[in-house]
C-alpha positions as CSV (number, residue, x, y, z in Angstrom):
1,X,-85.4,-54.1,61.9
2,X,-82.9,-53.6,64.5
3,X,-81.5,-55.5,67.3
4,X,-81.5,-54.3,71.1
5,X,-78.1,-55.1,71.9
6,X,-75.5,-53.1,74.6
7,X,-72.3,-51.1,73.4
8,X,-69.6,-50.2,75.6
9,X,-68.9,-46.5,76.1
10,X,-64.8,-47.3,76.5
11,X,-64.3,-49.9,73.9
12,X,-67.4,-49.2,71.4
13,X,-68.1,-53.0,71.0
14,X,-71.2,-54.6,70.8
15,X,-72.8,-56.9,72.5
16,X,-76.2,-59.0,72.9
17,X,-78.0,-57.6,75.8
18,X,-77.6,-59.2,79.2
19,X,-74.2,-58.5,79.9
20,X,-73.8,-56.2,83.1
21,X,-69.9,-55.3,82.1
22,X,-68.1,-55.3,78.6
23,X,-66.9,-58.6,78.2
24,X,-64.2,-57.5,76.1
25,X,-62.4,-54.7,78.0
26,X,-63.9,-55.1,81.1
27,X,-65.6,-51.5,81.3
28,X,-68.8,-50.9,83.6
29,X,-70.1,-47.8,80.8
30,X,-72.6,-49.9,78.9
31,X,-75.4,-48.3,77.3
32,X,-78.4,-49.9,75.7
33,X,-78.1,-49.5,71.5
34,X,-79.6,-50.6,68.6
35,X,-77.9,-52.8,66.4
36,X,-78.5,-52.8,62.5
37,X,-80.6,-56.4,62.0
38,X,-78.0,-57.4,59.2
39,X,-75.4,-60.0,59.1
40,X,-74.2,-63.4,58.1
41,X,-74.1,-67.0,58.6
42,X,-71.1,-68.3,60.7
43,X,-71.6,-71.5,61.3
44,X,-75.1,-73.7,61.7
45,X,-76.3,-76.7,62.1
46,X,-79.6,-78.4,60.7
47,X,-81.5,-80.1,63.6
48,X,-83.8,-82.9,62.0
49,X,-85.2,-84.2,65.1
50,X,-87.0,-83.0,68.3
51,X,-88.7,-85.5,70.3
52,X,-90.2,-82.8,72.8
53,X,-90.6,-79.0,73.1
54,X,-91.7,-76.3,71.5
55,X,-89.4,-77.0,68.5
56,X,-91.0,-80.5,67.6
57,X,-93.2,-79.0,64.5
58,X,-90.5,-76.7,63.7
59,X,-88.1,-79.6,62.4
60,X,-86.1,-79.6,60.1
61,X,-84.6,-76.1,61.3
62,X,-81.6,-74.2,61.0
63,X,-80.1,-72.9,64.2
64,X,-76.8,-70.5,63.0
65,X,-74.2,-68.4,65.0
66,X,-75.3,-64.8,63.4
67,X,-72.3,-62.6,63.0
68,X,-74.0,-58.7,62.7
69,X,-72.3,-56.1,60.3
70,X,-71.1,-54.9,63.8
71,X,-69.4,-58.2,64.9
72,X,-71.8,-59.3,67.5
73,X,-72.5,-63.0,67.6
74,X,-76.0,-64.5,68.3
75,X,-76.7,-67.7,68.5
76,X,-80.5,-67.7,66.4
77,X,-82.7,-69.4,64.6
78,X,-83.0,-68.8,60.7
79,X,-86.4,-69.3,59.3
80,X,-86.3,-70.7,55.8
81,X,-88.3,-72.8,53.3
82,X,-85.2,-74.8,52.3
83,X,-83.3,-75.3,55.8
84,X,-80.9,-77.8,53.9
85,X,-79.4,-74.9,51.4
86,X,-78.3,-72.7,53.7
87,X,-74.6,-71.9,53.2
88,X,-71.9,-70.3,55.7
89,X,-71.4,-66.6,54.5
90,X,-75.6,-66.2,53.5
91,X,-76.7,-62.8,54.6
92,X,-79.1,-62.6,57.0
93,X,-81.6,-60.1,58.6
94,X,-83.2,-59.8,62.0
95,X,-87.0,-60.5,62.2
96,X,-88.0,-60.6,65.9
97,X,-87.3,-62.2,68.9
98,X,-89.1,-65.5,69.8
99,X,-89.2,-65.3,73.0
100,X,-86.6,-63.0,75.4
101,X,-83.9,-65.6,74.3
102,X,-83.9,-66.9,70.7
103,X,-83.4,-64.4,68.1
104,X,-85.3,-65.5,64.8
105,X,-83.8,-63.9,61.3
106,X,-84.9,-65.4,58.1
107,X,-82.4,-65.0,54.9
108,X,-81.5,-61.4,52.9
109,X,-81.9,-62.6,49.3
């Protein structure tokens, strides 16, 4: 599955959507694009405890900084059975969004 992202018509980098200007060159020609819904683990963190929220029966989870195969970061969750044996470098894919601001993919293997 893909991931609505922005590209910059000067640069060609690629970016979450939301950005009104490409943050790395500066250029207002930004189109909407569709970014391939594979990547990698590039850092993460396991968070074992949520007092409140909609996260609470979610614990233990693994929130990770997603690099995509086109060098976009997301910061996302990564839905997995075994939260504690995720690794940096595991290949990821792109499942939906939770809601418009927390990207969910779930491990490629």
């Amino acid at each position: 599955m893909n991931i609505p992202a922005i590209k910059c018509g000067d640069c060609g980098t690629v970016h979450p959507r939301g950005v009104a200007v490409c943050p790395a060159c500066g250029s207002e020609k930004i189109q909407e694009y569709e970014a391939k819904g594979e990547g990698e683990i590039h850092t993460y963190t396991v968070n074992c405890f949520v007092p409140a929220g909609k996260f609470k029966d979610r614990a233990p989870y693994v929130i990770a900084v997603v690099r995509t195969v086109e060098n976009m970061f997301l910061t996302a969750l990564v839905d997995t059975e075994s939260p504690f044996n995720i690794k940096i470098g595991d290949k990821v894919r792109f499942r939906h969004y939770e809601d418009p601001l927390t990207p969910v993919f779930e491990l490629a293997s």
